[in-house]
N, C-alpha and C positions, 0 to 999 in steps of 0.2 A: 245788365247783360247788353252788349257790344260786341259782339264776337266779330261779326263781321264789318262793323266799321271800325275797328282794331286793326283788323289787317289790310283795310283802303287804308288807315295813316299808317302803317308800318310800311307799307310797300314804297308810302312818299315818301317815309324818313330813310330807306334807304336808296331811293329813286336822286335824292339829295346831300346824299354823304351825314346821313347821320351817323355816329359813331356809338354813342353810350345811350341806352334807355335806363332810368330811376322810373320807381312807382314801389312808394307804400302798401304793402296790402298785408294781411294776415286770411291766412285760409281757413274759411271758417269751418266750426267741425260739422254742422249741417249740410253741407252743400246746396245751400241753398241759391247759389251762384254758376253749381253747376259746373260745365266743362270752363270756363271761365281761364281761371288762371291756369288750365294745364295748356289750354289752345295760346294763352299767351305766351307759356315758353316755347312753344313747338314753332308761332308765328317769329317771335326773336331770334329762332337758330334762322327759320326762311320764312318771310313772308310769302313765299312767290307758291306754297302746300298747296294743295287741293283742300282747301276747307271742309266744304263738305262733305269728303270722303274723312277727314280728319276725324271732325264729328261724329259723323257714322260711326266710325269704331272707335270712340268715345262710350257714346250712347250705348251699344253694341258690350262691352265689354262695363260699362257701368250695372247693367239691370238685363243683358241676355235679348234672345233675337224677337219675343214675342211682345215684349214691352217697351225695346228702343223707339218705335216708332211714335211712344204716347210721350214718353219724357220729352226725346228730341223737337213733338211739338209744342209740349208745353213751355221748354223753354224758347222755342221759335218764339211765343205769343209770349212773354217776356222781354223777348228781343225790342220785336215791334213797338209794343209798352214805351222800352225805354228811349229808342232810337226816333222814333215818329210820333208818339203822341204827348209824351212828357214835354216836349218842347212846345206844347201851344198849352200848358199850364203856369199860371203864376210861379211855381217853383224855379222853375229855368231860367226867366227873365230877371234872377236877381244881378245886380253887379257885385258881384264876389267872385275872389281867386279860390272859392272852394263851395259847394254844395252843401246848404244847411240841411243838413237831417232833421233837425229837430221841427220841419217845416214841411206839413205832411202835404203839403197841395200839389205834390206828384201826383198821387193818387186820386185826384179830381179825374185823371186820365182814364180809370180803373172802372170797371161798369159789371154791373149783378153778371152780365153774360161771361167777362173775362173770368170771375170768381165759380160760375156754373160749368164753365169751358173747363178750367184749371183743375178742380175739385172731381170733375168726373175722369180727366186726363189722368191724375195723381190714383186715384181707386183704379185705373187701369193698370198703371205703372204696378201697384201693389199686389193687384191680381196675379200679373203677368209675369213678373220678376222671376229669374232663375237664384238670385240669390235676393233670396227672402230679408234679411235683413238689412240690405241695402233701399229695396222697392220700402220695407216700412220706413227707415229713414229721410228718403224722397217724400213719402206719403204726411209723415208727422213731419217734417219740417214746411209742407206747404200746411195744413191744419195748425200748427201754430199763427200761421201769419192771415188765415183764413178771416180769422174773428178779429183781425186785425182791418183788412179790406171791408168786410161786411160791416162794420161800425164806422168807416168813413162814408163808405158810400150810402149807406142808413141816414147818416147825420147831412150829410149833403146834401140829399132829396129833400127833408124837412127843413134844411136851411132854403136853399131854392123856391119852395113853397110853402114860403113861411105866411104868406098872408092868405093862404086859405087856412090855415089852421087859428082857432081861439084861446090863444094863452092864457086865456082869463080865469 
């Protein structure tokens, strides 16, 4: 999630005469990425949108008016995630022309509260939702990835404090 510095470099590529944008993507059937690629076509026709009114009626029309507000946060705290604290992780600092996934030390970034924050945000979204099967969608697509954060960040604390504990 980059939504917003998406559209700081779109506004410079066309501040600069860029012509053609390419990018790989496949939209996953989760959404677990969210407004993502739709904000990206909407930023390619104009970067100059009002984003966050974009978003709003994103969110707005994704899960209805009593629950936009939980989603839109929770992917806000994904944004942040990605844009400002993934970069003081080992994962960033590699020298590659591409991001290893299979190199989960992103998630060094990731802390019990983001997973407590996220998890209660998503039960909101599911409460809240005007279409139900969208809000569980949102809901089970972060609980799959749940048990995913909570066994890194589990293993991490005991890696970190590995010499108070006696492996013996």
């Amino acid at each position: 999630m980059y939504i917003r510095l998406m559209q700081q470099y779109l506004k410079w590529a066309k501040a600069n005469g860029v012509q053609l944008y390419y990018a790989e993507h496949r939209l996953p059937p989760d959404f677990h990425e969210g407004p993502k690629f739709y904000m990206l076509s909407k930023l390619l026709w104009n970067p100059d949108i009002d984003l966050e009114a974009a978003l709003d009626d994103w969110y707005l029309n994704a899960v209805g008016p009593k629950a936009a507000p939980y989603l839109k946060e929770y992917y806000d705290l994904l944004e942040d995630f990605w844009t400002k604290r993934v970069s003081k992780t080992p994962f960033s600092h590699v020298n590659a022309l591409y991001l290893d996934f299979t190199d989960s030390s992103y998630l060094d970034a990731y802390t019990m509260a983001d997973i407590g924050r996220s998890a209660w945000l998503m039960e909101q979204v599911r409460k809240y939702s005007n279409h139900k099967g969208r809000g569980e969608l949102f809901y089970n697509t972060f609980k799959k990835r749940e048990k995913i954060y909570l066994s890194h960040v589990r293993n991490r604390e005991v890696f970190l404090n590995r010499d108070k504990y006696d492996f013996n």
